[in-house]
N, C-alpha and C positions, 0 to 999 in steps of 0.2 A: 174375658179379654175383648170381645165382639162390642161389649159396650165402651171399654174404654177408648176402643177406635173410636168407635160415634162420637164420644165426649170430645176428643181432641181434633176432631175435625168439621162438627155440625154447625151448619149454618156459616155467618161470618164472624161468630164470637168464640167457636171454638179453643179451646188452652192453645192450638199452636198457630192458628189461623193468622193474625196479624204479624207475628214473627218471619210465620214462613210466606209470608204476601209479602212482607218490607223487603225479606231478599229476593224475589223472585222481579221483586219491581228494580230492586238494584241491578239483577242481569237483562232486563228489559229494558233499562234507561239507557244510559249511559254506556253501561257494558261494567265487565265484572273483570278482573284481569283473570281470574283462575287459573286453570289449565292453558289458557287461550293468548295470553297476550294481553294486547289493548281491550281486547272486547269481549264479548261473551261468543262459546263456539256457536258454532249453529246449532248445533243437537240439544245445548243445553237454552237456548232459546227458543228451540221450539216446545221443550218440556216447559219453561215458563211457560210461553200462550198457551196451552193446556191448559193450566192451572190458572193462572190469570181468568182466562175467559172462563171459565168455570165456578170462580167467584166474583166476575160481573168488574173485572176491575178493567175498561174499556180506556181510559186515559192512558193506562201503561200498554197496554195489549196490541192496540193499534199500533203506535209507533213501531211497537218492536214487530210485527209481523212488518211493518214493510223494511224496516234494516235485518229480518229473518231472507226475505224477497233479495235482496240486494246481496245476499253474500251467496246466491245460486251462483254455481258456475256454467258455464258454457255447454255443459254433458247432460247439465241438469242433476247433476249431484250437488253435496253439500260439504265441505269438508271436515277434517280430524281436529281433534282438538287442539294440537299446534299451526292447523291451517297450513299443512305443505302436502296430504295429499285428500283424493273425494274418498268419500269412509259410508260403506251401508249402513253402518249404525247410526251416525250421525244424518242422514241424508233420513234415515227410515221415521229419527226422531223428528226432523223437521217437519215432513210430510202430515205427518200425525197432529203436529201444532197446527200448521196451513189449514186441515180438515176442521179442524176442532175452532178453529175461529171464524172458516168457512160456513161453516153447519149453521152458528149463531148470525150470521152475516148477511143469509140467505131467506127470504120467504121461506116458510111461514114465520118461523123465531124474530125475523127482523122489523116484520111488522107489528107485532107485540113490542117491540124495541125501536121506532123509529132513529132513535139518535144514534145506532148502531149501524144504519141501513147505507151501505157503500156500493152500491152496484161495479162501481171503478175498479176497486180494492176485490172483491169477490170474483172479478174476471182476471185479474193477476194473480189471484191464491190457486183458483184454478186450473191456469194455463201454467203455474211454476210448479203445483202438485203432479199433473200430468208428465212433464220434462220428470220431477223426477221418480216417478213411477218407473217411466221408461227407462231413467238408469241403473233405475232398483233391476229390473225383468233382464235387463242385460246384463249386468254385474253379479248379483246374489247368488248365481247359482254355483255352488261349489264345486262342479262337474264343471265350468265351462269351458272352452276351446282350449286346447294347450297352445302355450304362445302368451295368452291374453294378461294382462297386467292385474295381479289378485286385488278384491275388492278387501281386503282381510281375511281372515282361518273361516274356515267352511262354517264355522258356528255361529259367523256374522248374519249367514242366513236365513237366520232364525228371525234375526229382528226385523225380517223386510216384510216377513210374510205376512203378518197381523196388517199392517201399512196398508199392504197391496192390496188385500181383502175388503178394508176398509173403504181405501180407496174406488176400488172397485165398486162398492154399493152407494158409497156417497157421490159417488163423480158419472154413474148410470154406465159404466165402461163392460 
């Protein structure tokens, strides 16, 4: 089975590769109505830039991390996929995208890649990953204060943690 992974995903000629690139560019254009409305959620855009920047595809990736960047809110969360309340999952997915196009955006990688190299853009992934880190550290935790307005069931928890970890090592925190 191990191989058939490989087959379907190696390189950029993989059997699913181009299919699943045309929709991930479709949630990174324009916006995808899904779950979300008008546009694509945040969560699910920042799983495109994962993937996107992962197979080099910088024309769709860019754009959509800075309309990823634009739909932070003010707590520095991210919101649900009907966009009426901030969601850990969605906020954790984000963050994960920002790093992941971060990573590639930054010295050393960027210099291997000049056309990639945004100094601008890597100082807004940064400072928007950090906000919501902070709302991850506030929100996530399932014990939190009583009173406090739930970030989702205690199992949303789960999803922040990988995030913050990451975050952690990639942002020197």
């Amino acid at each position: 089975m191990a191989r058939a992974w490989r087959l379907l995903t190696i390189g950029d000629t993989g059997l699913l590769i181009p299919g699943a690139v045309a929709q991930l560019r479709s949630i990174a254009g324009a916006g995808s109505a899904g779950h979300c409305g008008a546009s694509a959620c945040p969560g699910h855009l920042g799983h495109a830039l994962s993937v996107l920047v992962q197979y080099g595809q910088w024309d769709a990736a860019r754009p959509a991390c800075r309309r990823l960047l634009a739909t932070q809110w003010g707590d520095g969360s991210f919101a649900d996929p009907g966009r009426r309340y901030a969601a850990v999952a969605s906020t954790a997915q984000a963050v994960r995208g920002l790093l992941d196009i971060e990573q590639n955006l930054s010295p050393p990688l960027a210099a291997a890649s000049p056309q990639v190299d945004d100094p601008a853009l890597v100082h807004d992934i940064e400072a928007a990953a950090r906000r919501a880190c902070d709302y991850l550290a506030r929100h996530a935790d399932p014990l939190r204060t009583p009173g406090s307005i739930p970030a989702g069931p205690p199992e949303m928890a789960l999803a922040a943690l990988p995030c913050l970890a990451l975050a952690a090592r990639r942002l020197h925190v």
